[in-house]
C-alpha positions as CSV (number, residue, x, y, z in Angstrom):
1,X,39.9,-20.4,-29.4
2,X,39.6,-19.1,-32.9
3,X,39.0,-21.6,-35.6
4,X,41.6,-20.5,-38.1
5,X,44.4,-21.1,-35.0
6,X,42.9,-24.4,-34.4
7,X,43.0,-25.5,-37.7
8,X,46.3,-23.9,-38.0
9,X,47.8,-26.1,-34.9
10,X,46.1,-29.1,-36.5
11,X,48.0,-28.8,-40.0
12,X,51.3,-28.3,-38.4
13,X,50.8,-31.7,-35.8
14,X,49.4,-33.5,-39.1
15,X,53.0,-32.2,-40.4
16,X,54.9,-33.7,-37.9
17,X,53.3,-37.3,-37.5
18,X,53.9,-37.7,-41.0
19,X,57.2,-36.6,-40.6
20,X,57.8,-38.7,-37.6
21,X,56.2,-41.6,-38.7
22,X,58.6,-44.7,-37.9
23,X,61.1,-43.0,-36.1
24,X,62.2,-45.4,-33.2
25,X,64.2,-44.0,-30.3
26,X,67.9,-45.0,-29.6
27,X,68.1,-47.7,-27.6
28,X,71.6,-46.3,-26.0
29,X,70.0,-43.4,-23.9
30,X,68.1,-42.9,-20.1
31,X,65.4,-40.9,-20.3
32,X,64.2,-39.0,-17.3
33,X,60.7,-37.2,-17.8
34,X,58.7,-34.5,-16.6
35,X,60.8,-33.2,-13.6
36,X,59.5,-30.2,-12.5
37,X,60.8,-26.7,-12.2
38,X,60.1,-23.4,-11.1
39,X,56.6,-22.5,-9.2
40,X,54.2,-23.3,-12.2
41,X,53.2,-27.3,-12.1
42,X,52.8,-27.1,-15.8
43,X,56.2,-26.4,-16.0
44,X,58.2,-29.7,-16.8
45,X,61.4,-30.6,-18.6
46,X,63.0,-33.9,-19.6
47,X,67.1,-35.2,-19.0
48,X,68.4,-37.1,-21.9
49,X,71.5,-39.0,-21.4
50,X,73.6,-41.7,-22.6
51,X,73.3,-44.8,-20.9
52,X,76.9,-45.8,-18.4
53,X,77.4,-41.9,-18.3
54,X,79.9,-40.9,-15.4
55,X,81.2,-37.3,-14.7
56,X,80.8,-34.3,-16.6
57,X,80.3,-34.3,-20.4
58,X,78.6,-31.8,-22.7
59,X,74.8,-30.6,-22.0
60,X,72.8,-28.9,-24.8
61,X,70.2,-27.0,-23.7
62,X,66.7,-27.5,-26.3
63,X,64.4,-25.0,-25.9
64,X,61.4,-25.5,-28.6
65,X,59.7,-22.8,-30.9
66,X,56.5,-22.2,-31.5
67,X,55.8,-18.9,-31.4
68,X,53.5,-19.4,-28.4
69,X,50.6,-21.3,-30.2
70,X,52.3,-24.3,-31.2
71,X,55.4,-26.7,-30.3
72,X,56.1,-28.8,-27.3
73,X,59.1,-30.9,-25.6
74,X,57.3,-34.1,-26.9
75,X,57.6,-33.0,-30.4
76,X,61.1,-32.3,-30.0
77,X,62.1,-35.3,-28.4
78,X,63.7,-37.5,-31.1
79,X,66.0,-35.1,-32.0
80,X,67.2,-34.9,-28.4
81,X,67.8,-38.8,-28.0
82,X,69.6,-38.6,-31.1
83,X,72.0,-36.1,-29.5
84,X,72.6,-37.8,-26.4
85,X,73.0,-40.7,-28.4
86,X,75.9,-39.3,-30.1
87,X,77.2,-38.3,-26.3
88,X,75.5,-35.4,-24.6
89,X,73.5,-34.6,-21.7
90,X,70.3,-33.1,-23.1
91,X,67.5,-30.6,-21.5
92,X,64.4,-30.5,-23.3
């Protein structure tokens, strides 16, 4: 991998555990990792949703940037609980 990308990649994750430094999860919502889809095994999503749910109620689908060379579903997480926190179902 090129240097300059690697470096590049390493600037933005130093970024966002500054950013994210002390954020703690609410406590209010079931998490349900890594279920896989589709024929790749590297392909795997999380379900985010507020704990005593019953029945239909809003999903928000999250689908993370990155242009390719940088981003994840882990990095996008806390914004997701924080959503189905506040009520919906979430796909990350």
């Amino acid at each position: 991998m090129d240097e300059a990308i690697k470096q590049m990649r390493q600037k933005m994750k130093d970024g966002d555990d500054l950013r994210d430094a002390g954020v703690v999860d609410p406590e209010n919502v079931i998490r349900f990792t890594d279920i896989p889809y589709g024929s790749c095994p590297e392909n795997l999503l999380d379900v985010y949703c507020p704990e005593g749910t019953q029945g239909v109620i809003p999903t928000i689908i999250s689908i993370h940037g990155g242009a390719w060379c940088y981003g994840s579903k882990d990095l996008y997480a806390h914004y997701c609980l924080r959503l189905a926190a506040r009520g919906f179902a979430v796909v990350n």
